[in-house]
C-alpha positions as CSV (number, residue, x, y, z in Angstrom):
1,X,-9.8,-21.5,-66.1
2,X,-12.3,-19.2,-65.0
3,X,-12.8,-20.5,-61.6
4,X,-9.3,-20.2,-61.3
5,X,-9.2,-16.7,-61.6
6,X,-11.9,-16.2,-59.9
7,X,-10.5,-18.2,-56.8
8,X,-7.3,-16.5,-56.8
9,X,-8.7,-12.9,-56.8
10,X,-10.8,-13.4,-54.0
11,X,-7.9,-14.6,-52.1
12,X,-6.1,-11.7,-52.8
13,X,-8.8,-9.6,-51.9
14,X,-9.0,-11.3,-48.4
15,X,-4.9,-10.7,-48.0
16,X,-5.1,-7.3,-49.0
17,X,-8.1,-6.7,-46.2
18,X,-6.3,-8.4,-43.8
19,X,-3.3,-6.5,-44.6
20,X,-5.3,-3.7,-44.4
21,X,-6.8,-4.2,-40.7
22,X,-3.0,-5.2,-39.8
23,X,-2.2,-1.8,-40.7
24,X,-5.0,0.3,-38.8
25,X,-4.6,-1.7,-35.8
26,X,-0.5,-1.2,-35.6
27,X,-1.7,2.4,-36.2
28,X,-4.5,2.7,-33.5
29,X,-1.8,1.2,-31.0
30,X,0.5,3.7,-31.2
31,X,-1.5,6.5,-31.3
32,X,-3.1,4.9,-28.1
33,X,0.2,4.3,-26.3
34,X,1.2,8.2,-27.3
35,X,-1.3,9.2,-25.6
36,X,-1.4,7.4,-22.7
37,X,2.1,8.7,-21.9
38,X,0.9,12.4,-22.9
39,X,-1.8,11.9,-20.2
40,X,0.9,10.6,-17.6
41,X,2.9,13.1,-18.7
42,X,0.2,15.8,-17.5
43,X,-1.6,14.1,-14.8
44,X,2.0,13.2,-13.1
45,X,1.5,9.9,-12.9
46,X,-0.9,7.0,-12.5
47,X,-2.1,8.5,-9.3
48,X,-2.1,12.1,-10.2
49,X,1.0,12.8,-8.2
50,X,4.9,13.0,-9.1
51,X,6.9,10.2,-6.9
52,X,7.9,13.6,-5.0
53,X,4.8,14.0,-4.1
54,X,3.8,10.6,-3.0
55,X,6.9,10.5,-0.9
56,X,5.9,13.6,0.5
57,X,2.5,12.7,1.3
58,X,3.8,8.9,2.8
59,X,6.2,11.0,5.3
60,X,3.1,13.1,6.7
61,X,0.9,10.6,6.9
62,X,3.9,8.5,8.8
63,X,4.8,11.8,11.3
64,X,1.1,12.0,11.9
65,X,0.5,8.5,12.9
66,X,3.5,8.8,15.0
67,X,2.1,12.3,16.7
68,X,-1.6,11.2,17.3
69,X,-1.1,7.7,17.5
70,X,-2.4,7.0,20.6
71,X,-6.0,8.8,20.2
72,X,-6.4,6.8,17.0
73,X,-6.9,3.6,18.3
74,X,-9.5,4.7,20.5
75,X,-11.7,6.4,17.7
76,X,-10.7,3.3,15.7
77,X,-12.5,1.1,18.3
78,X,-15.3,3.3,18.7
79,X,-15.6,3.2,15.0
80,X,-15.3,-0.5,14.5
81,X,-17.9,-0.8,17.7
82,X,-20.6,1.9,16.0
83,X,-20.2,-0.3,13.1
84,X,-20.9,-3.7,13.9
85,X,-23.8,-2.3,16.1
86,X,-25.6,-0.7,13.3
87,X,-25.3,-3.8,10.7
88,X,-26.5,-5.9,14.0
89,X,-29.3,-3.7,13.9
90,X,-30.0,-3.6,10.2
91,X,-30.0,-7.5,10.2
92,X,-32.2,-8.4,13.0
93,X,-34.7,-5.4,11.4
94,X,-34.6,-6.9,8.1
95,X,-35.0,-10.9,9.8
96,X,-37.7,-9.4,11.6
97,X,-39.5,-8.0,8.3
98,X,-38.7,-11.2,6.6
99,X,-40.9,-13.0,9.4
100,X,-43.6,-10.6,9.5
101,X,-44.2,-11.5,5.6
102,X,-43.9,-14.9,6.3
103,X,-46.1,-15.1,8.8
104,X,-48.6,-12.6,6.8
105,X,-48.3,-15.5,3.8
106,X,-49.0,-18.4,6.0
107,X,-51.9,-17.1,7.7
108,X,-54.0,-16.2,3.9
C-alpha cells in the first residue's frame, strides 16, 4: 500500500515538472519571437534596410552597371588575371618549400 503511494507521487511529481518545463519553454518562445520582430522592427529588416531602400539601392547599382559597363569588364579581367597569378605563385613557392624539407629529411 505503501509502495503504491509512493509510486504514484513520484509520478506526479515527474508530470508536474514536465508540466512545468512545458510552460517556461512556451514562455521563452514568445518572448523570443517578440523580440525578434522588435529587432526587425528597428533594424528595418533582415538586412538592415526597408524594401524601399533595397529597391533603391538595386536601381543604382543597375544605372551604374549600365553607365560604366564597358570599363568593368576590363578591370574584371585584370582582376581575375592578378589573381590567378598570385595563387600560381603562392603554390609553386609553397611546392618548392615542401621539397626543400623533403629533400633536407632524406639527406639526414
Amino acid at each position: 500500500m505503501e509502495d503504491q503511494l509512493s509510486l504514484k507521487d513520484s509520478l506526479a511529481a515527474v508530470r508536474n515538472a514536465v508540466q512545468a518545463a512545458a510552460h517556461i519553454q512556451a514562455a521563452f518562445r514568445a518572448y523570443s519571437f517578440r523580440r525578434k520582430q522588435q529587432e526587425a522592427a528597428i533594424c528595418g529588416g533582415e538586412y538592415g534596410m526597408s524594401p524601399a531602400g533595397i529597391h533603391e539601392l538595386s536601381v543604382a547599382s543597375r544605372s551604374h552597371k549600365a553607365f560604366y559597363g564597358f570599363g568593368d569588364k576590363k578591370y574584371e579581367q585584370a582582376a581575375l588575371s592578378i589573381q590567378r597569378n598570385y595563387w600560381h605563385w603562392k603554390r609553386r613557392k609553397e611546392f618548392l618549400q615542401k621539397r626543400r624539407c623533403i629533400v633536407k629529411i632524406q639527406n639526414v
